[in-house]
C-alpha positions, -999 to 999 in steps of 0.1 A, spaced: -40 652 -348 -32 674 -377 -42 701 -359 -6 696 -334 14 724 -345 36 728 -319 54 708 -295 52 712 -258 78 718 -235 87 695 -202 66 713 -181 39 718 -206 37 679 -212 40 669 -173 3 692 -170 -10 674 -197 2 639 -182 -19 647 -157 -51 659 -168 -49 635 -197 -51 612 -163 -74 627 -146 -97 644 -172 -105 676 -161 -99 695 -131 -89 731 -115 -53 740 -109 -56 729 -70 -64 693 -83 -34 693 -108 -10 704 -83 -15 679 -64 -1 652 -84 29 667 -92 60 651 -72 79 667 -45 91 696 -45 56 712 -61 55 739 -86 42 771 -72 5 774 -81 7 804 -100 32 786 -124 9 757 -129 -18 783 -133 7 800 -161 16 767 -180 -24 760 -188 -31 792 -195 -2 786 -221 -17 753 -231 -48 769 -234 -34 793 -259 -18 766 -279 -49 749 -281 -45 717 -261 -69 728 -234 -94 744 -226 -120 754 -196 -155 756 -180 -160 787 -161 -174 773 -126 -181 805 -104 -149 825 -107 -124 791 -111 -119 776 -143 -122 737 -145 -96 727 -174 -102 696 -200 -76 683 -224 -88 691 -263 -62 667 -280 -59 632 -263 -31 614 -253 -30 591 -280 -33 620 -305 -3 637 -293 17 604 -288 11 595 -326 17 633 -331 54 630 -312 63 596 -327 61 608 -362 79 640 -355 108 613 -339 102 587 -369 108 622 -390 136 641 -375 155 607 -362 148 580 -384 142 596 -419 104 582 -416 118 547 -415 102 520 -390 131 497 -397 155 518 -385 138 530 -351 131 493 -343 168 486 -351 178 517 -330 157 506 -305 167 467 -308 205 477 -308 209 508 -278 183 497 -253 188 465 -227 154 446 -240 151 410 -225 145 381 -247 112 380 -231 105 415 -242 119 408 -276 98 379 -287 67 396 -270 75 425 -295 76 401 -318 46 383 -314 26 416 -315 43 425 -350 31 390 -361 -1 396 -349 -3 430 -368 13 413 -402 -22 385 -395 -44 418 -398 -28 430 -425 -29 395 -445 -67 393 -435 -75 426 -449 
């Protein structure tokens, strides 16, 4: 995760959405899980060449198509994104992105206590540790 040194753009990040979904595949196969009205294929082509560069992906040469593979996962780069928020948002504080979070968004009591629960089952961990 250390190794994220640069954010990616809206575009970027909807072509990693979806190979991070399906794995690996050519341009063809990404383009068609983008919605309505799809990019151009030579712009999809562009963006990965792009990530490629920034060293999120790379690719197998298969005859004269390359077959592109995430190299940072989804979970890396969500951890990566949440600390850069928890950083530029919440001056590294937890407490305040919860109570952000708790205080601007529409979460049901349902949602609430199930947040809840899960803190309380991360504080057990803790304990047993």
């Amino acid at each position: 995760m250390d190794d994220i040194k640069r954010d990616l753009t809206k575009a970027e990040e909807q072509v990693m959405q979806i190979l991070w979904k399906l794995g690996k595949g050519f341009v063809h196969d990404l383009l068609v899980h983008f919605p309505e009205p799809k990019p151009a294929y030579n712009t999809v082509s562009t963006i990965v060449r792009i990530l490629e560069r920034k060293g999120f992906v790379s690719h197998k040469a298969i005859g004269k198509s390359h077959r592109y593979y995430p190299l940072i996962s989804k979970t890396e780069y969500a951890r990566y994104t949440m600390k850069q928020l928890l950083h530029g948002y919440f001056s590294n504080s937890y407490k305040q992105l919860v109570s952000f979070f708790s205080d601007e968004t529409d979460l049901t009591l349902k949602e609430m206590e199930e947040i809840r629960h899960l803190i309380e089952q991360q504080i057990d961990k803790k304990k047993d540790q």
